[in-house]
C-alpha positions as CSV (number, residue, x, y, z in Angstrom):
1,X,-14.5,-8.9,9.3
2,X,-11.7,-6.9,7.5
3,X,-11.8,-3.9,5.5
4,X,-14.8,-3.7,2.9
5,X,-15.3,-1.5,0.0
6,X,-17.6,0.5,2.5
7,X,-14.2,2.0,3.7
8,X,-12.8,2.4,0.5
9,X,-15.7,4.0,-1.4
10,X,-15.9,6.4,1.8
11,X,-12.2,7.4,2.0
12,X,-12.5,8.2,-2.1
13,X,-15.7,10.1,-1.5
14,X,-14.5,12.0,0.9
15,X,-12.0,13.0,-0.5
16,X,-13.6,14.2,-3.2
17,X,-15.6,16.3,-1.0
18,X,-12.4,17.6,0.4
19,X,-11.4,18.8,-2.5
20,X,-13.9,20.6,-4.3
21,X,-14.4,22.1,-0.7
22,X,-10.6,23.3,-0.9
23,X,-11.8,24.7,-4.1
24,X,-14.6,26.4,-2.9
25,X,-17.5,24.3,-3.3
26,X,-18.7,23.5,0.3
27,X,-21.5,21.1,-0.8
28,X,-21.8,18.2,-3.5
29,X,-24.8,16.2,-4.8
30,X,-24.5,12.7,-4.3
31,X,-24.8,12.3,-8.1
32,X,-21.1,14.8,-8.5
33,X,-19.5,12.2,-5.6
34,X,-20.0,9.1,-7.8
35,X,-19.7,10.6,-11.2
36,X,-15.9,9.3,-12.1
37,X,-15.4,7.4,-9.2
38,X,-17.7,4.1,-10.0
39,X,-19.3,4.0,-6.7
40,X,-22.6,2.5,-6.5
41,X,-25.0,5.8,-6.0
42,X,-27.8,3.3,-3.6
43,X,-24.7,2.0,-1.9
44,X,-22.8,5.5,-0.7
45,X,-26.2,6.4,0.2
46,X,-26.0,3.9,3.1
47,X,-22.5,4.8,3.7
48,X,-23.2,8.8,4.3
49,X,-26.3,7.0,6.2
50,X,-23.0,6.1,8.9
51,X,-20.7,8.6,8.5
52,X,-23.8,11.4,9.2
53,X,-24.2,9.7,12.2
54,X,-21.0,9.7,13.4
55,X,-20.9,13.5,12.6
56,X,-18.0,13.2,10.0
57,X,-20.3,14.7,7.1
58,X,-23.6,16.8,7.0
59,X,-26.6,16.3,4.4
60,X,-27.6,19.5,3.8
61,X,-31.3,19.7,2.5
62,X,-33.4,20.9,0.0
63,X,-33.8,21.6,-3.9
64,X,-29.7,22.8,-3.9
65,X,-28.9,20.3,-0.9
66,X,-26.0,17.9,-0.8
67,X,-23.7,16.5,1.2
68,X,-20.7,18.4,3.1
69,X,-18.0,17.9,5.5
70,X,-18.8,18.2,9.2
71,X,-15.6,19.6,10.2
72,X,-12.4,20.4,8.3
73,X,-10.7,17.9,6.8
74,X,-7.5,17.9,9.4
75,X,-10.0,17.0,12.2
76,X,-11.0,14.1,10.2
77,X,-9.0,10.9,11.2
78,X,-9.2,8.0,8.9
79,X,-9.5,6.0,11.7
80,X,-12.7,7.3,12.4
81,X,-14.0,6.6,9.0
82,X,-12.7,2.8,8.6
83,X,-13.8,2.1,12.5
84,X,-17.6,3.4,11.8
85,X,-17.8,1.3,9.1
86,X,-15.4,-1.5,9.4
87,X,-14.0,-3.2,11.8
88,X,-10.7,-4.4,10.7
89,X,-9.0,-7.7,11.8
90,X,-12.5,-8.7,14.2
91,X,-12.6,-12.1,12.5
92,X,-10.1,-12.9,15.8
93,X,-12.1,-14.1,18.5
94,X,-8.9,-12.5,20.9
95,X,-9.8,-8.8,19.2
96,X,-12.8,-9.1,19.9
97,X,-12.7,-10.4,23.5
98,X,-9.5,-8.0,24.3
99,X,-7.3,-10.7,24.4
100,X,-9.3,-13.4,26.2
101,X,-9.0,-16.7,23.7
102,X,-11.7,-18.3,24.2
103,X,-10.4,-21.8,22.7
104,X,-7.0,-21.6,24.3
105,X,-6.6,-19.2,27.3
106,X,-3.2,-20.2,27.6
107,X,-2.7,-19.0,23.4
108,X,0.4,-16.4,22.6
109,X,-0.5,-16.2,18.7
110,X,-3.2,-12.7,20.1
111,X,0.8,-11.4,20.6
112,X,0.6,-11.0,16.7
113,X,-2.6,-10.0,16.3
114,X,-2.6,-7.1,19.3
115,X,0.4,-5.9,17.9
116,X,-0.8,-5.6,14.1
117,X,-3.9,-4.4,15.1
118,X,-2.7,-1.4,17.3
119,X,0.1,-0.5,14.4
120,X,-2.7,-0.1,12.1
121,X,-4.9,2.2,14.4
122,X,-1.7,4.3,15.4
123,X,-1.0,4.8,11.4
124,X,-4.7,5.2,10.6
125,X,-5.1,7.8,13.9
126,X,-1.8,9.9,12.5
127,X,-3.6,10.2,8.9
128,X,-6.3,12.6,8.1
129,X,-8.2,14.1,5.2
130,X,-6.1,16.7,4.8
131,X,-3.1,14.1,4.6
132,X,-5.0,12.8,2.0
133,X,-5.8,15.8,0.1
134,X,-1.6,16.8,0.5
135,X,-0.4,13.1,-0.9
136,X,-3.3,13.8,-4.1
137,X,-1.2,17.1,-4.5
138,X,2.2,15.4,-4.4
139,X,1.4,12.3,-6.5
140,X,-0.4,14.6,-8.9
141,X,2.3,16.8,-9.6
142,X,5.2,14.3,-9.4
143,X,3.7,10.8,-9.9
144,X,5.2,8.0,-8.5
145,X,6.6,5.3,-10.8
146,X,4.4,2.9,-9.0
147,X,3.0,2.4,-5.4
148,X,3.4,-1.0,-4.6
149,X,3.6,-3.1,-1.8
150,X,7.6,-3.8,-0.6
151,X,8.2,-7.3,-0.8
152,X,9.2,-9.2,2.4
153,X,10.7,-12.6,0.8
């Protein structure tokens, strides 16, 4: 499996949350987290499910309840987020197996794979919430022309 909207409805939720929490509003229903973001309300349900779990957010309960960050948004890698509910690249039986190919033992193509793999999770583990929160700031204030992906040809 690769990455799934579950990570990217999470990151943008979070975010969110991030935000108005920066702005002084520690808690937000789940009904203020999808309202202008087009994520499925039953379906971030599920997702907050995950990321209570792994202690990244906290429901809070009752008639003014909502959901708010567990910690501040600095301790909050995005690694984290995308490994509880993704696991990126696992479609490769060598990931998964930690570099024992199952089909070829003898196979040097997991080279590729180990080495794209643990480039993402060292650029996921440097980024944070907060990184996020900072790069909303910046691109808010001074938009790019476009973000776009460098082509390689």
């Amino acid at each position: 499996m690769g990455f799934t909207l579950k990570s990217s409805y999470a990151l943008r939720a979070l975010y969110k949350m991030a935000k108005a929490s920066r702005e002084g509003k520690d808690k937000l229903s789940l009904v203020e987290i999808v309202d202008d973001n087009e994520i499925p309300r039953d379906f971030l349900e599920k997702i907050f499910g995950e990321l209570r779990q792994a202690e990244i957010i906290k429901a809070v309960r009752g008639r003014y309840g909502g959901y708010s960050l567990a910690r501040q948004p600095k301790k909050i890698l995005l690694r984290d987020v995308i490994l509880k509910l993704d696991r990126p690249m696992n479609s490769y039986a060598c990931l998964q197996n930690n570099g024992k190919c199952l089909e070829d033992p003898d196979c040097t193509v997991k080279y590729v794979w180990f080495k794209l793999y643990n480039a993402m999770m060292r650029e996921l583990g440097s980024m944070t919430l907060a990184d996020l929160l900072e790069f909303g700031d910046k691109i808010r204030n001074d938009p790019p022309a476009l973000l776009q992906i460098e082509d390689h040809s």
